[in-house]
C-alpha positions as CSV (number, residue, x, y, z in Angstrom):
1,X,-31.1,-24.4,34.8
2,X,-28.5,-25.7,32.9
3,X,-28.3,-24.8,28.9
4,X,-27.9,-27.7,26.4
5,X,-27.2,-25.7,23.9
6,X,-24.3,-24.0,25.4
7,X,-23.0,-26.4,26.8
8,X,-22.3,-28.5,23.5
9,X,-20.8,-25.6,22.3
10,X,-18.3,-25.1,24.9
11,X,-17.9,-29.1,24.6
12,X,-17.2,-28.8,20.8
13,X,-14.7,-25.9,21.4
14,X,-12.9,-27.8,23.9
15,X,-12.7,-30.4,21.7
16,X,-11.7,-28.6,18.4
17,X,-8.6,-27.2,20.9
18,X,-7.4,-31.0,21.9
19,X,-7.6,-32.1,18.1
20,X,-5.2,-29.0,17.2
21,X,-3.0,-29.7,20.2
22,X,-2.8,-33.5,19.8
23,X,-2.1,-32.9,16.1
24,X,1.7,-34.0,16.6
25,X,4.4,-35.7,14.0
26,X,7.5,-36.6,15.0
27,X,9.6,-37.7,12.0
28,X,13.6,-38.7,12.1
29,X,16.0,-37.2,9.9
30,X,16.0,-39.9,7.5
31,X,12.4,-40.1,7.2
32,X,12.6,-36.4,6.3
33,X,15.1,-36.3,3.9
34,X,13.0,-38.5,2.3
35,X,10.0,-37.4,2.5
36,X,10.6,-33.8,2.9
37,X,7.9,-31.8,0.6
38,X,5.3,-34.3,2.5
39,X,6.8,-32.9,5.7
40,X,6.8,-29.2,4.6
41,X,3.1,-29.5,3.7
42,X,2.2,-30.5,6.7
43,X,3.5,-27.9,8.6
44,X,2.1,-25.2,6.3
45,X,-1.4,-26.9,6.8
46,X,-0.6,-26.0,10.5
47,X,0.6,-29.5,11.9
48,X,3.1,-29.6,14.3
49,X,6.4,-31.4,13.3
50,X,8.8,-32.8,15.4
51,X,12.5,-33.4,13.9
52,X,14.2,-36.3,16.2
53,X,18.5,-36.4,15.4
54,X,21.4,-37.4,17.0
55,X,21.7,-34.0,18.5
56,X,18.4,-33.3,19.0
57,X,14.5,-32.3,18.8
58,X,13.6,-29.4,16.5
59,X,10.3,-28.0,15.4
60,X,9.4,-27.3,11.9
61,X,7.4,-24.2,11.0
62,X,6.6,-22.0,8.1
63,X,8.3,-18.6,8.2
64,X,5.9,-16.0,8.8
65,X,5.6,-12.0,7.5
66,X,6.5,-11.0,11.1
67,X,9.6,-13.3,11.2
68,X,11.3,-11.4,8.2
69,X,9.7,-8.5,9.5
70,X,11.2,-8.6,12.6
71,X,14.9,-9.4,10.4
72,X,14.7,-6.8,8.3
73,X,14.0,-3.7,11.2
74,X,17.0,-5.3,12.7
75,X,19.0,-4.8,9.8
76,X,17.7,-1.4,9.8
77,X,18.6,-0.8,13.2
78,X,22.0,-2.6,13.0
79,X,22.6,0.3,9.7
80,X,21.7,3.0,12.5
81,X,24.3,1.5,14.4
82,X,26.8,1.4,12.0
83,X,26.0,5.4,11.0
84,X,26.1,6.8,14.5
85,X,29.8,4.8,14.9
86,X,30.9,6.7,11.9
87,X,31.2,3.4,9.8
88,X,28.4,4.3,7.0
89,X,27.9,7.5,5.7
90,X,25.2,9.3,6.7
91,X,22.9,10.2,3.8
92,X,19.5,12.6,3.2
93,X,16.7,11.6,2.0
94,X,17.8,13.4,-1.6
95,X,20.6,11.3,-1.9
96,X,18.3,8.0,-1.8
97,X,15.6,9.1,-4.3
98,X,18.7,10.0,-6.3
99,X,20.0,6.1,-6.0
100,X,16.0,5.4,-7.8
């Protein structure tokens, strides 16, 4: 027996899914420049955005937590790095709270 009920539900899901996917700007560069915090907002609000230039298609988005996340442990590990090559001083723990 077939269940109206769910099946509206799945439909409405399916839908809600193609509305967010279809959701698709593509602005030129000029029309950005101009219009740039419209642009921005957009994006934030979770709209995809299409730059078109002479050299090419990018996508706008909104810099996340894990993006400078991700930056700043490779920083950390680039420090590492530079401490095992002999090219920073290695320092305790002491020394640091000292720096406070």
């Amino acid at each position: 027996m077939l269940n109206i009920s769910n099946l509206c539900t799945k439909l409405d899901t399916i839908c809600y899914i193609c509305k967010i996917r279809t959701k698709m700007e593509v602005v030129s560069a000029r029309n950005f420049r101009a219009n740039q915090t419209n642009i921005l907002t957009k994006a934030l609000k979770g709209e995809s955005i299409l730059l078109s230039s002479r050299i090419g298609m990018f996508k706008i988005t909104p810099v996340t937590e894990e993006d400078t996340l991700t930056t700043r442990i490779c920083n950390g590990l680039k420090q590492v790095k530079m401490i095992q090559e002999g090219k920073l001083p290695r320092r305790t723990i002491q020394d640091m709270l000292d720096e406070l």
